[in-house]
GUFILO-240430 format. One record per residue (C-alpha): residue number from 1; residue in one letter; x, y, z negated. Coordinates in steps of 0.1 Angstrom, whole numbers. Layout:
# residues N
+-----+---------+-------+-------+-------+
: num : residuo :    c1 :    c2 :    c3 :
+-----+---------+-------+-------+-------+
: NUM :       A :     X :     Y :     Z :
...
+-----+---------+-------+-------+-------+
END
This chain:
# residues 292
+-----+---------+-------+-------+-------+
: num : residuo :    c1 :    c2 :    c3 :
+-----+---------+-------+-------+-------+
:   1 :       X :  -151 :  -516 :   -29 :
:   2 :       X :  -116 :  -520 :   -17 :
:   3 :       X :  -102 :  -552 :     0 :
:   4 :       X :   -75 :  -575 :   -10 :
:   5 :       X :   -54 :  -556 :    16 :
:   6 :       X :   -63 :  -523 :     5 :
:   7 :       X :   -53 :  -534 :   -30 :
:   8 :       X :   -18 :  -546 :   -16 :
:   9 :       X :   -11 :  -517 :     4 :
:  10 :       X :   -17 :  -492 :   -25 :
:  11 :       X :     6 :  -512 :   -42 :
:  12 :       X :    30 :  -498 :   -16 :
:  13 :       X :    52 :  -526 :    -5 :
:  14 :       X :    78 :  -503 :    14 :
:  15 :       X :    88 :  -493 :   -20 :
:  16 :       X :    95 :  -526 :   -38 :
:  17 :       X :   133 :  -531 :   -25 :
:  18 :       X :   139 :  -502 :   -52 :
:  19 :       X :   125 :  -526 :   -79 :
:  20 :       X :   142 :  -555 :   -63 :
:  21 :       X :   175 :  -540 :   -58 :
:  22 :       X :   190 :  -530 :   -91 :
:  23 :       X :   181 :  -561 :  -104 :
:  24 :       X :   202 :  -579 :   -79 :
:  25 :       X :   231 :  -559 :   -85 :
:  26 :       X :   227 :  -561 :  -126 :
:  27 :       X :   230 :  -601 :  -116 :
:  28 :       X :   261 :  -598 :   -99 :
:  29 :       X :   279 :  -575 :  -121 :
:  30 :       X :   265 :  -598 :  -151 :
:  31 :       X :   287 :  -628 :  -130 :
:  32 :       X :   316 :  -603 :  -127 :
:  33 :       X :   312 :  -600 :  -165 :
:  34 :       X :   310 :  -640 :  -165 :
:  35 :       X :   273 :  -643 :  -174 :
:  36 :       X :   247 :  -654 :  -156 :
:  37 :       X :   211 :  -669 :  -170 :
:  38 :       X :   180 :  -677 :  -145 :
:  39 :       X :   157 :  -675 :  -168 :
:  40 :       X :   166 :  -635 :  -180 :
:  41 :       X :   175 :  -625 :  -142 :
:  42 :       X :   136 :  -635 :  -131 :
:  43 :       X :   123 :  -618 :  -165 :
:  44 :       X :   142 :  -590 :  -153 :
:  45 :       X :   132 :  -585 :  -122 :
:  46 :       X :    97 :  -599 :  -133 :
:  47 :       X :   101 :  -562 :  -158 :
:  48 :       X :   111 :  -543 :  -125 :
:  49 :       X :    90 :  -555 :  -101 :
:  50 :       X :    58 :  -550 :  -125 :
:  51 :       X :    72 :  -514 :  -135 :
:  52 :       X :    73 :  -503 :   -99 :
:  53 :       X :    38 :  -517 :   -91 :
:  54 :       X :    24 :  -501 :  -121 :
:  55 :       X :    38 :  -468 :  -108 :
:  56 :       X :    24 :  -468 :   -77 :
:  57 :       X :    -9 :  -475 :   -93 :
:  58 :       X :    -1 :  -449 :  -119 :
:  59 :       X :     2 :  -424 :   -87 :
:  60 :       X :   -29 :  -438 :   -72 :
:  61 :       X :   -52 :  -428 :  -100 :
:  62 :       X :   -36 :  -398 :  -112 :
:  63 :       X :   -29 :  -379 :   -76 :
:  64 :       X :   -68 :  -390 :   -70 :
:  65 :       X :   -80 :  -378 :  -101 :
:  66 :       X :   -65 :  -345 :   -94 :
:  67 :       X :   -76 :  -342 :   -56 :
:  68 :       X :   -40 :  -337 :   -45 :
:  69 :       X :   -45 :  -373 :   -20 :
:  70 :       X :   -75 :  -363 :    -3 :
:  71 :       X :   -52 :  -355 :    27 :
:  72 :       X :   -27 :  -380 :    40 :
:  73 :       X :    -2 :  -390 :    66 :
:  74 :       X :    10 :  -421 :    42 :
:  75 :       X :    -8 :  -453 :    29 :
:  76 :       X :   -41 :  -456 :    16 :
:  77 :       X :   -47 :  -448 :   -16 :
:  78 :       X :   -76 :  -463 :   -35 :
:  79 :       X :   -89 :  -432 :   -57 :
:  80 :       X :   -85 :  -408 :   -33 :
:  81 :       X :   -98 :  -426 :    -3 :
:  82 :       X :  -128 :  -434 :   -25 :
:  83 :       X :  -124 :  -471 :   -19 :
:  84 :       X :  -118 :  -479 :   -58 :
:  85 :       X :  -132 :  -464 :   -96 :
:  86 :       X :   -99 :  -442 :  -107 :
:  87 :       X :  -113 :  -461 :  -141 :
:  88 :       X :  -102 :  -496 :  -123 :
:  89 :       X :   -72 :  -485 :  -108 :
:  90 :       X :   -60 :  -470 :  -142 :
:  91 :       X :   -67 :  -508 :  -156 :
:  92 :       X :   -47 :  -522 :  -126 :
:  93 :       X :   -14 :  -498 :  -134 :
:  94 :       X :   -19 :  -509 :  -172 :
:  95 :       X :   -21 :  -547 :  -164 :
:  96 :       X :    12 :  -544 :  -145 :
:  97 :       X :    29 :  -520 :  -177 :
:  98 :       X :    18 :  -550 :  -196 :
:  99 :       X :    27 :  -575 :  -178 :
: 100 :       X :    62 :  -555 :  -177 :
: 101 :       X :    61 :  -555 :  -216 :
: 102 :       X :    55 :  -590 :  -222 :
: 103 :       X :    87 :  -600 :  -198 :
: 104 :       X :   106 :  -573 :  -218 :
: 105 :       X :   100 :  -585 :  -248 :
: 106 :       X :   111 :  -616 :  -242 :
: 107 :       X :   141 :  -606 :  -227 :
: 108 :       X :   147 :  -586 :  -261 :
: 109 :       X :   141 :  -613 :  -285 :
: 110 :       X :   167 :  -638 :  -267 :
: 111 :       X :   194 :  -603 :  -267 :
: 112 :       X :   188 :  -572 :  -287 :
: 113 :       X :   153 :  -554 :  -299 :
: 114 :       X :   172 :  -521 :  -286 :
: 115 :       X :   156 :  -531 :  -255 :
: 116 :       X :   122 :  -524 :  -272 :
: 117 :       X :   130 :  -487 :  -269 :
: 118 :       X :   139 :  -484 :  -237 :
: 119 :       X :   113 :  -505 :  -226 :
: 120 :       X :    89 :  -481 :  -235 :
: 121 :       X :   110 :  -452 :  -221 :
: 122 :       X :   104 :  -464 :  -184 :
: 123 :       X :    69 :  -472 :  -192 :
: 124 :       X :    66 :  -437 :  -204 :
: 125 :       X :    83 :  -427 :  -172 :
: 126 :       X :    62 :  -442 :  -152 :
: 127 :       X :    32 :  -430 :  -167 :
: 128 :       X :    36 :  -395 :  -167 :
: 129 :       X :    54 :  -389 :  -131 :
: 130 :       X :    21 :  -379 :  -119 :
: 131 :       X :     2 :  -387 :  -151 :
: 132 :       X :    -3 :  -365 :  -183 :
: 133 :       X :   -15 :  -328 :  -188 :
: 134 :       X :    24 :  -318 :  -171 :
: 135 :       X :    39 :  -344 :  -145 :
: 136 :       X :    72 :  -339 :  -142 :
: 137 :       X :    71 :  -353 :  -107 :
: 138 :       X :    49 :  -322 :   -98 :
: 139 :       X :    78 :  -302 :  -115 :
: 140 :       X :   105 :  -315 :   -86 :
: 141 :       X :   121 :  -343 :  -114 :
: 142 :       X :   114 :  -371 :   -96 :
: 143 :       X :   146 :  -377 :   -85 :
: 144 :       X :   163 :  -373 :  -117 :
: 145 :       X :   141 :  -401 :  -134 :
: 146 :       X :   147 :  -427 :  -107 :
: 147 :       X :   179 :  -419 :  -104 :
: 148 :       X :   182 :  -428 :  -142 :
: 149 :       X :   156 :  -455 :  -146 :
: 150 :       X :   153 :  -470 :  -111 :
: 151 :       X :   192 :  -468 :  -113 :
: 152 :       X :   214 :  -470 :  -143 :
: 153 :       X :   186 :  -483 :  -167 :
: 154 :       X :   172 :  -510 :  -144 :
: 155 :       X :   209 :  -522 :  -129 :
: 156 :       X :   229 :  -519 :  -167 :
: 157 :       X :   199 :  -531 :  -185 :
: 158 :       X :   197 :  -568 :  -163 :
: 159 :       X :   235 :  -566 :  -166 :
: 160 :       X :   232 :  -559 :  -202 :
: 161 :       X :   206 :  -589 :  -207 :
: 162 :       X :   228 :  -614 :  -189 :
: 163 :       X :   262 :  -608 :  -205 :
: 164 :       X :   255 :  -584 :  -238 :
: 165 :       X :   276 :  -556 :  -223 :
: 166 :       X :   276 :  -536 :  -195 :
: 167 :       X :   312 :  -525 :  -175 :
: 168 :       X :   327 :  -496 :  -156 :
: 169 :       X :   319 :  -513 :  -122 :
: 170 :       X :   281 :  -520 :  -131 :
: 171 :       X :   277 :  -484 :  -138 :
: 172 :       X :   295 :  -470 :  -103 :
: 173 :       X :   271 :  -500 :   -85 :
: 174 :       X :   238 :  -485 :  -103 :
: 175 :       X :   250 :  -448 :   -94 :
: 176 :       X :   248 :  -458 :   -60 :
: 177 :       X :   215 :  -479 :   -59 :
: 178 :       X :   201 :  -454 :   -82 :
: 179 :       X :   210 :  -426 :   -48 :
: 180 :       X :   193 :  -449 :   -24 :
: 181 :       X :   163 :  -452 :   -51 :
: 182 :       X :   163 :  -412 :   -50 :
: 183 :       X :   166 :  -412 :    -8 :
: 184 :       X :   136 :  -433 :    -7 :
: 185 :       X :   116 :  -408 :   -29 :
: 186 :       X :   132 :  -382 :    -6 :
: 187 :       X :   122 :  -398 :    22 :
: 188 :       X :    83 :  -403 :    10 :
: 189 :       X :    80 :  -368 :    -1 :
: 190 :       X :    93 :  -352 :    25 :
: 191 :       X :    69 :  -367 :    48 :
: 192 :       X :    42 :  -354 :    21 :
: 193 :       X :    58 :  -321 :    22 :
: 194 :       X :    27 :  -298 :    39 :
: 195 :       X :     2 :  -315 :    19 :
: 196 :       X :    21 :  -312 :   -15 :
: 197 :       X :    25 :  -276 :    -8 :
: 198 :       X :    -9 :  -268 :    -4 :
: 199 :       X :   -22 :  -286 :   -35 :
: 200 :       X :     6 :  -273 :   -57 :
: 201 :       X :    29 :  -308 :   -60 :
: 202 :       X :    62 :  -290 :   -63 :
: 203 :       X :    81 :  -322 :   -55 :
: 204 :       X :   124 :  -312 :   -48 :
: 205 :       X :   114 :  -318 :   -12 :
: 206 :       X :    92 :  -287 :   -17 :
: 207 :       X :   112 :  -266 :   -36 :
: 208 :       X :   145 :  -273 :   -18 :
: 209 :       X :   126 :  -267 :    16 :
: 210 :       X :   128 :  -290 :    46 :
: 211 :       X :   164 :  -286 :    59 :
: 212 :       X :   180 :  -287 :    28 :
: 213 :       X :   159 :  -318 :    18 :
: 214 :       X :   169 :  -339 :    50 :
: 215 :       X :   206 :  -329 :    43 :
: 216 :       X :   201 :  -339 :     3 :
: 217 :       X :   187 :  -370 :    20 :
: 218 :       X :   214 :  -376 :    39 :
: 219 :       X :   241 :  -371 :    10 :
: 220 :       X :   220 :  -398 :   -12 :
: 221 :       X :   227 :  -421 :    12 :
: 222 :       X :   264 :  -409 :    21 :
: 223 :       X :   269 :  -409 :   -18 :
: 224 :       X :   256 :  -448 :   -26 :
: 225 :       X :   287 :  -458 :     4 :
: 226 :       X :   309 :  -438 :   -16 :
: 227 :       X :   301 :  -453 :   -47 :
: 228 :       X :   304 :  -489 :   -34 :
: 229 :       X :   337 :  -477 :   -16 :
: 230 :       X :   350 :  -464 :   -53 :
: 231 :       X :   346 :  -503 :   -64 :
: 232 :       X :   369 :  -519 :   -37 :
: 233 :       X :   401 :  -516 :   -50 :
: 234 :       X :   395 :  -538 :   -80 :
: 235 :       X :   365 :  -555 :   -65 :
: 236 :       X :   379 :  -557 :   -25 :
: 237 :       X :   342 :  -583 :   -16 :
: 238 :       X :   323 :  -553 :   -23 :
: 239 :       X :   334 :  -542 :    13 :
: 240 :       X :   311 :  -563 :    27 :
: 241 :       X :   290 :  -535 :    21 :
: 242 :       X :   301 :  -520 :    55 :
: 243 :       X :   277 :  -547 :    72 :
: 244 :       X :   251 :  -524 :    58 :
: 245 :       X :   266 :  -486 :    75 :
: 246 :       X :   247 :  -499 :   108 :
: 247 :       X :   211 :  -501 :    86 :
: 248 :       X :   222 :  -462 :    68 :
: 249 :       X :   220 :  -450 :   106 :
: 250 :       X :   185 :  -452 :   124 :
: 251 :       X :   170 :  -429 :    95 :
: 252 :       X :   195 :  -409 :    81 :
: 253 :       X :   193 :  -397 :   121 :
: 254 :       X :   159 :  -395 :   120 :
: 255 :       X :   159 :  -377 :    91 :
: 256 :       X :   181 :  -347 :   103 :
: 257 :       X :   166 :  -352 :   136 :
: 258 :       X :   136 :  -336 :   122 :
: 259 :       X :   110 :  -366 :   120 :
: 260 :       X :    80 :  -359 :   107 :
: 261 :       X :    45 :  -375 :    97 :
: 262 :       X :    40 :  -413 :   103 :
: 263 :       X :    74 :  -413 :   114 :
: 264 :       X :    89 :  -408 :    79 :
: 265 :       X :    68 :  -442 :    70 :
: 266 :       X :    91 :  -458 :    97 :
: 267 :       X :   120 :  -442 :    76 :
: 268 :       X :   106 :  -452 :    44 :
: 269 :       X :   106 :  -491 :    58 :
: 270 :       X :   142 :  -484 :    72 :
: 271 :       X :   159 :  -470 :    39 :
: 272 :       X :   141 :  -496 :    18 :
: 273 :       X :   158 :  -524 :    36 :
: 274 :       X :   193 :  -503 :    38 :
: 275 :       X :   188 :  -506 :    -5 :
: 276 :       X :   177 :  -547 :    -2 :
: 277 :       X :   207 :  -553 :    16 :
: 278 :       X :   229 :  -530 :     0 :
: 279 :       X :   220 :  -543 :   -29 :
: 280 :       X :   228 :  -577 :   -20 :
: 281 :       X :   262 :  -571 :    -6 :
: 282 :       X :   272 :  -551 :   -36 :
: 283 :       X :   260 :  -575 :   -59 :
: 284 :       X :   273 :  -605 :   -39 :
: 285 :       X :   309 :  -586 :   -40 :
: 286 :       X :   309 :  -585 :   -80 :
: 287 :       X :   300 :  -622 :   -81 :
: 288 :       X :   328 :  -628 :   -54 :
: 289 :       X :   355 :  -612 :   -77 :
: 290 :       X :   344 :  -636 :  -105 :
: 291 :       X :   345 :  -668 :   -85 :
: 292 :       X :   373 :  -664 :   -62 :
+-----+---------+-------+-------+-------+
END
């Protein structure tokens, strides 16, 4: 039976800031928008955080399920490890997709029932990135859906919820948390690369190849700079997301420095705190603008 700290490290902490972040960026472009609501910015990220928790549960079960964990350099993982039924860790991905759904429909019955919809798109997304008779995270689309969901749905739908519309500037702010969503993914599945090969996971890792992948990797990150530099002429406060360059440069350099192994979990920590506190310098430069 698996412990209370098994339980919390399948739930795969490292990879929360990508749940946190958007949301904290949707609350600052919401204040640039001249919006702001406590109550539908912790539903939100209540919807975010649960959604990205459910995933990682969703993984759990359905990676076990198929044998593809029963090799790893990463965290534990309850079904393939043997430490959980895949039947309860399917319940525990379901309980968190709920959860998810009842803060989502909240949030849609104090703004719009559109959100119904795409509600159930990211739970859908979530489900079948490993789950489902054709995952299209085995398919090398992983990227692309948490680029869009983990990105531009999660950051423009809290910025939606908080000021019924969404701007120019929130979209440019969720392309570049959506990149450093996408150079965390990078990041975990290029230290999965071997593994994945062997038991068929064609992740983009795989099917770009390793150099090419730690050079895509290094872009993401390049790219989410760019996009926060694109905002500073009309928002000039989101330059304090400079103070972050320092955190882009231990694992971007590790990362074309050829690290491998346990030493890409060290780089998963490191680009998950570059998107927290991105993420929190952007947003704090769009609620800057507003205020000053």
């Amino acid at each position: 039976m698996a412990t209370a700290q098994q339980w919390i490290q399948a739930a795969r902490p490292r990879t929360l800031p990508a749940a946190i972040a958007p949301v904290l960026v949707g609350v600052g472009a919401g204040i640039d928008l001249g919006a702001f609501s406590w109550l539908r910015a912790a539903l939100a990220m209540v919807v975010s955080l649960s959604l990205q928790v459910g995933v990682n549960y969703s993984n759990d079960y359905s990676d076990g399920i198929r044998g593809t964990d029963e090799v790893r350099v990463g965290p534990v993982r309850l079904v393939g490890a043997r430490l959980a039924a895949p039947s309860t860790v399917k319940r525990a991905a379901f309980l968190c997709f709920g959860i998810a759904g009842v803060a989502g429909l909240a949030l849609a019955a104090m703004t719009s029932w559109w959100l119904v919809p795409v509600g159930l798109a990211s739970v859908a997304a979530a489900w079948f990135y490993t789950g489902g008779p054709k995952p299209y995270g085995y398919a090398g689309l992983g990227e692309i859906f948490v680029f869009v969901f983990f990105g531009l749905v999660a950051v423009l739908g809290t910025t939606y919820v908080l000021a019924l519309t969404i701007s120019l500037y929130a979209v440019i702010a969720a392309i570049g948390i959506g990149l450093l969503a996408c150079a965390l993914l990078m990041a975990n599945n290029l230290r999965d690369v071997h593994t994945d090969v062997e038991v068929g996971k064609r992740t983009l890792a795989v099917l770009l190849g390793e150099p090419l992948s730690r050079k895509v990797f290094a872009l993401m990150i390049g790219g989410a700079f760019l996009a926060a530099l694109v905002l500073a002429p009309t928002h000039p406060w989101c330059l304090l997301v400079l103070l972050a360059v320092p955190l882009a440069v231990p694992p971007t350099r590790a990362v074309l420095a050829g690290a491998k192994g346990r030493d890409l979990i060290t780089v998963l920590g490191q680009t998950g705190r570059l998107e927290f506190v991105y993420s929190v310098l952007v947003g704090a430069g769009l609620a800057l603008q507003a205020w000053v």
